[in-house]
N, C-alpha and C positions, 0 to 999 in steps of 0.2 A: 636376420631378415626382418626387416620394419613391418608391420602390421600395413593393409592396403583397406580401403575405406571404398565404398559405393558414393552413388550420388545419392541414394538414399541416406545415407547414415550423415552425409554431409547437410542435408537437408532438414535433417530433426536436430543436428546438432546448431544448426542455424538457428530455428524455428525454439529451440530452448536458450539460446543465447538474445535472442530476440524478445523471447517472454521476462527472462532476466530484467532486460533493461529497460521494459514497461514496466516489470514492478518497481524499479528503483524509482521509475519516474513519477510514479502515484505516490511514490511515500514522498518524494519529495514535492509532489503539489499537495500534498496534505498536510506536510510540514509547514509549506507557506503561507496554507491557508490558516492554521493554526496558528500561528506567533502573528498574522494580521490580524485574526478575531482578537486574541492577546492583547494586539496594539501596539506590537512592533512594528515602526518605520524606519527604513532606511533611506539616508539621501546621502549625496557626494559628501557634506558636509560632515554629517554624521552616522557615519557606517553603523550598524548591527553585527559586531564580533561575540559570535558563539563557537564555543569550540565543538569539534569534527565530532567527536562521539556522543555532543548531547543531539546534534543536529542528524545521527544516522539512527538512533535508538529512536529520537522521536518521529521519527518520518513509521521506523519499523514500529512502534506502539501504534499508532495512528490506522497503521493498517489492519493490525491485529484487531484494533477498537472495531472498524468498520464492518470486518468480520465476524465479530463477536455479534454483533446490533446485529443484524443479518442471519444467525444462528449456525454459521458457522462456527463449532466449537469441539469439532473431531480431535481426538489426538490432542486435548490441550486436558493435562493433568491437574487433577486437583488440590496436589500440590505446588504450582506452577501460579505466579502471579496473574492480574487479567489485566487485560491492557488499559486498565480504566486508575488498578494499583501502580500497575511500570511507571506513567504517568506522573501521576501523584508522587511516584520516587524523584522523578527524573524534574519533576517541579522543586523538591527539597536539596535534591544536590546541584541544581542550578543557582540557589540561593546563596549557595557557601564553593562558587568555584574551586576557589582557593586552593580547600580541602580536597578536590577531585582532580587537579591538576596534572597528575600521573593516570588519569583515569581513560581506559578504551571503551569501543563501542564494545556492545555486551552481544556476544559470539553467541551464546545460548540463544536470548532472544532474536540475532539475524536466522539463527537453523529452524527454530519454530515457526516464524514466518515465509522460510523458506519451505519447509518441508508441508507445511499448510497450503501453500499455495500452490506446491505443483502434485498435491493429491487430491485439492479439493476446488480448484477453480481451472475453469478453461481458459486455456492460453490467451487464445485471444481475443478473449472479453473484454482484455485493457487494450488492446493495442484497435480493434475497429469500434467498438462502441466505449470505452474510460469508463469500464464500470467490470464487477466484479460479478460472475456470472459463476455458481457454483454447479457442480457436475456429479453431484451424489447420488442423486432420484432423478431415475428417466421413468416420468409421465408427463406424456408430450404434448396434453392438452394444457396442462399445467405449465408448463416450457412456453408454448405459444402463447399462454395467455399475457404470463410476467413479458415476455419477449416485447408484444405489444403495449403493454403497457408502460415498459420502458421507452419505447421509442415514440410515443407517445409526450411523454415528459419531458423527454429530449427536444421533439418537436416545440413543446409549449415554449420552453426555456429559451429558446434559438430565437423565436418569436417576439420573448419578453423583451431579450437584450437586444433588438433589432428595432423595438420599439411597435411590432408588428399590431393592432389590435386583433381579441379574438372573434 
């Protein structure tokens, strides 16, 4: 007999595939923002070929970075690199493809960003506001306050790029 499911359970199981692929999509705007600052352009003419696993490690360092700066840094061992070291790897074996050629994306590093993210940020902090909203301490006037002052920022920002003055 097959297992029968609620519309609850369909619901969260939505609601976490949904958080999935907000994170993947922050690592992958962090990623692009990254190899811009870099000074990578791509055009028709001359494409930007990176391969898959330096492009999914760096998206997942990226994140980890942002968390770290942020003082998210539960559950990340001291023996375990910081995403500031991944980096700095993933900069030195960029330089000698070659040599990395048979090389995948680094499974360890997607589980600690994984396991990071759905113990220590709220879901959907990426997906309504594109920002990382950690869920460790509940004091609420503290919550309120960062709350506003993100959207705050957000405001400014929107403003900036609109041209708005203040």
């Amino acid at each position: 007999m097959s297992p029968t499911f609620s519309s609850h359970d369909h619901r969260v199981v939505f609601e976490f595939l949904n958080a999935l692929t907000c994170l993947d999509l922050r690592c992958a705007d962090l990623t692009v923002n990254y190899l811009r600052a870099e000074g990578y352009r791509a055009t028709p003419a001359k494409p930007v070929l990176l391969p898959e696993w330096f492009l999914i490690d760096l998206g997942q360092a990226l994140m980890l970075l942002e968390w770290e700066d942020v003082g998210v840094k539960a559950a990340v061992d001291s023996h375990l690199l910081t995403a500031r070291e991944i980096i700095d790897e993933l900069r030195d074996a960029f330089v000698n493809l070659a040599a990395h050629s048979k090389r995948s994306a680094n499974r360890d590093l997607s589980r600690r960003v994984f396991d990071l993210y759905f113990a220590h940020i709220a879901w959907y902090s990426n997906i309504h506001l594109q920002a990382s909203i950690t869920v460790e301490q509940s004091d609420d006037a503290l919550l309120v306050e960062q709350m506003a002052q993100l959207l705050l920022q957000r405001q400014c920002i929107r403003r900036a790029n609109l041209g708005v003055e203040f």
